[in-house]
C-alpha positions as CSV (number, residue, x, y, z in Angstrom):
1,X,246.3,195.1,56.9
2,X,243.8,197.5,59.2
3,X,241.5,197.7,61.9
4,X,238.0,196.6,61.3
5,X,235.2,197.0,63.7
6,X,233.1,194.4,64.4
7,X,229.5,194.1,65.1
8,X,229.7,194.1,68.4
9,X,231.8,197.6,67.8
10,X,234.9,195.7,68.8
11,X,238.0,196.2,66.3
12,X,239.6,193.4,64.8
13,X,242.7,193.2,62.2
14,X,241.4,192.8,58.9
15,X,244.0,190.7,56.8
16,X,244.2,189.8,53.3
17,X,246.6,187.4,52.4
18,X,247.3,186.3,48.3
19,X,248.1,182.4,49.2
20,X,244.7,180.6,48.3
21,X,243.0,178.6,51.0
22,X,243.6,175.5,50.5
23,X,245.8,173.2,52.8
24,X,246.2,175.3,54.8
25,X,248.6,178.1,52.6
26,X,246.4,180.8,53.7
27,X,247.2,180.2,57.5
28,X,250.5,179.7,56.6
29,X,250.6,182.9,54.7
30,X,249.2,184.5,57.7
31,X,251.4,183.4,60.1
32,X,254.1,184.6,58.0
33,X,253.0,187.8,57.3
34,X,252.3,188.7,60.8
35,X,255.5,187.2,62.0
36,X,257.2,189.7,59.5
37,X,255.2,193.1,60.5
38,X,255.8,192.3,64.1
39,X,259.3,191.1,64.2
40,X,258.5,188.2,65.6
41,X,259.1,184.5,65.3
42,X,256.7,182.4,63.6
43,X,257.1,180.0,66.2
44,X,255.7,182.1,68.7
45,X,252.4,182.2,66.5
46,X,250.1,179.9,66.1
47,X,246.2,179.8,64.9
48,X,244.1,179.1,68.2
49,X,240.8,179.1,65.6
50,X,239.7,179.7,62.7
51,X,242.1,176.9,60.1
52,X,238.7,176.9,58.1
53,X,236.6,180.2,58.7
54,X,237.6,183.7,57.7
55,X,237.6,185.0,61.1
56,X,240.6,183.5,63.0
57,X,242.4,183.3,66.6
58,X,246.1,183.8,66.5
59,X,247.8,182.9,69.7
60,X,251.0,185.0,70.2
61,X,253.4,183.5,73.3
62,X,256.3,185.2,74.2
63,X,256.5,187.7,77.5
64,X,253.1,189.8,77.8
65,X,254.7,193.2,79.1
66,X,256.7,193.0,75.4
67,X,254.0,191.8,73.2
68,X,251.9,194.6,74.2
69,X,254.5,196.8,73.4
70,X,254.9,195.6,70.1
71,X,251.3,195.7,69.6
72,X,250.9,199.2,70.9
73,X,254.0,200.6,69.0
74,X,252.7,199.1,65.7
75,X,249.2,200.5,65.8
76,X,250.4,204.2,66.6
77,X,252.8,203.9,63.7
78,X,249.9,202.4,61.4
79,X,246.8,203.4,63.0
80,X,246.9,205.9,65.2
């Protein structure tokens, strides 16, 4: 897991997952890995886009002012 820059020179995580991507197990996979780096529920993340592109939306609910602490903690331990 990383930061990729985009095109458009915005970054984006780049994720590989091993589940194959059929039926969905990749999403699921995703979901799940996520869920475990951030300490977080996997009901709380769900794919806004994506189910059948490479490039995909993860919607994260919870309480913003915490999710962007988890967020921001995470990337100076792994990325800054």
């Amino acid at each position: 897991m990383g930061i990729a820059e985009q095109a458009d020179g915005k970054g984006a995580l780049k994720i590989n997952v091993t589940a194959v991507p059929e039926r969905g197990k990749a999403n699921t996979a995703l979901i799940a890995l996520l869920s475990k780096t951030w300490r977080l529920p996997k009901t709380r993340l769900t794919l806004a886009s994506g189910a059948t592109d490479r490039r995909k939306v993860v919607h994260i609910s919870g309480d913003t002012d915490a999710l962007i602490r988890t967020l921001e903690d995470w990337m100076a331990k792994h990325h800054g």
